[in-house]
C-alpha positions as CSV (number, residue, x, y, z in Angstrom):
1,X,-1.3,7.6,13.3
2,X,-1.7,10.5,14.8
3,X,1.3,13.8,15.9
4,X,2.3,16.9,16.8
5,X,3.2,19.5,14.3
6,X,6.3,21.6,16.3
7,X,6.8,25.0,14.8
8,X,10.2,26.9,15.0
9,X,8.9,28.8,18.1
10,X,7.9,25.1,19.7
11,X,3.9,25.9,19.4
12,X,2.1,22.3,18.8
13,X,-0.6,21.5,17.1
14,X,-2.2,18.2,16.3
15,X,-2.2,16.5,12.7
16,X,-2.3,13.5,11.6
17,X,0.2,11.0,9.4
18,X,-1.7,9.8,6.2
19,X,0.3,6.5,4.0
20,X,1.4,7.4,1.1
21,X,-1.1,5.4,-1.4
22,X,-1.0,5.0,-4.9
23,X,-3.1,3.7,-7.7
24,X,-1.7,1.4,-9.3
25,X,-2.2,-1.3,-12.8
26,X,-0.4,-4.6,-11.9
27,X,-0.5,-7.6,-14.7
28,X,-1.0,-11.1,-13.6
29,X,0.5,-13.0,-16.5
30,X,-1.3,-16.3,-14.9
31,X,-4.7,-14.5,-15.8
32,X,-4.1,-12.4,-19.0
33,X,-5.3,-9.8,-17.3
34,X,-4.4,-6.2,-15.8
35,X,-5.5,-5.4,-11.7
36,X,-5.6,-1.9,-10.5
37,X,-4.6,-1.7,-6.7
38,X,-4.6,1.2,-4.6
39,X,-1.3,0.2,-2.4
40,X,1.4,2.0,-0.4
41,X,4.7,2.5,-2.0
42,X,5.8,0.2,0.7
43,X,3.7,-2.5,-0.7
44,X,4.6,-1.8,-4.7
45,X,8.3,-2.6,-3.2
46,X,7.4,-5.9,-2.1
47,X,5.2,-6.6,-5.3
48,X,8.0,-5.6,-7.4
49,X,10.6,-8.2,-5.0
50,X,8.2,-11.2,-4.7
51,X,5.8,-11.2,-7.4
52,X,2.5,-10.1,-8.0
53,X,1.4,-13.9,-7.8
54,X,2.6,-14.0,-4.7
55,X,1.4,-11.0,-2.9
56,X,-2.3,-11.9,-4.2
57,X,-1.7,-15.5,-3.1
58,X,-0.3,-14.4,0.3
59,X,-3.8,-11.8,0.6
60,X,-6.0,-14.6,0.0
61,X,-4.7,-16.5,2.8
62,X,-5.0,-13.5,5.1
63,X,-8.4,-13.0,4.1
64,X,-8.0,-9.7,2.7
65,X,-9.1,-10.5,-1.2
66,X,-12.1,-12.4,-2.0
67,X,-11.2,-15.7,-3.7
C-alpha cells in the first residue's frame, strides 16, 4: 500500500505502508511437532482465537500451503 508522508509544514512525500510481520514458532499438537511462520500480528490473533489446526486447515483449502 502505498501514501503520503505530510510533514508539519504540509510538504508530501511518497512512502510506503509495510505489515507488520513476525517470525513466529507455532506447535501443532496433532503432529508433535513445532512450525515457524512468518505472519502478521493480525494473523497470530486469529491463530491464537481459532487454533493452529484450523488456520493450517483453512490454508490448505485456499491453496496457500502445500499439502
Amino acid at each position: 500500500m502505498k501514501g503520503n508522508k505530510v510533514s508539519h509544514s504540509n510538504h508530501k512525500t511518497k512512502r510506503v505502508f509495510h505489515p507488520n510481520l513476525q517470525t513466529k514458532k507455532f506447535y501443532i499438537p496433532e503432529e508433535d511437532t513445532y512450525i515457524t511462520l512468518k505472519v502478521s500480528t493480525e494473523g497470530i490473533r486469529n491463530i491464537n482465537k481459532k487454533g493452529i489446526s484450523v488456520c493450517l486447515k483453512e490454508a490448505r483449502e485456499k491453496g496457500l500451503l502445500a499439502k
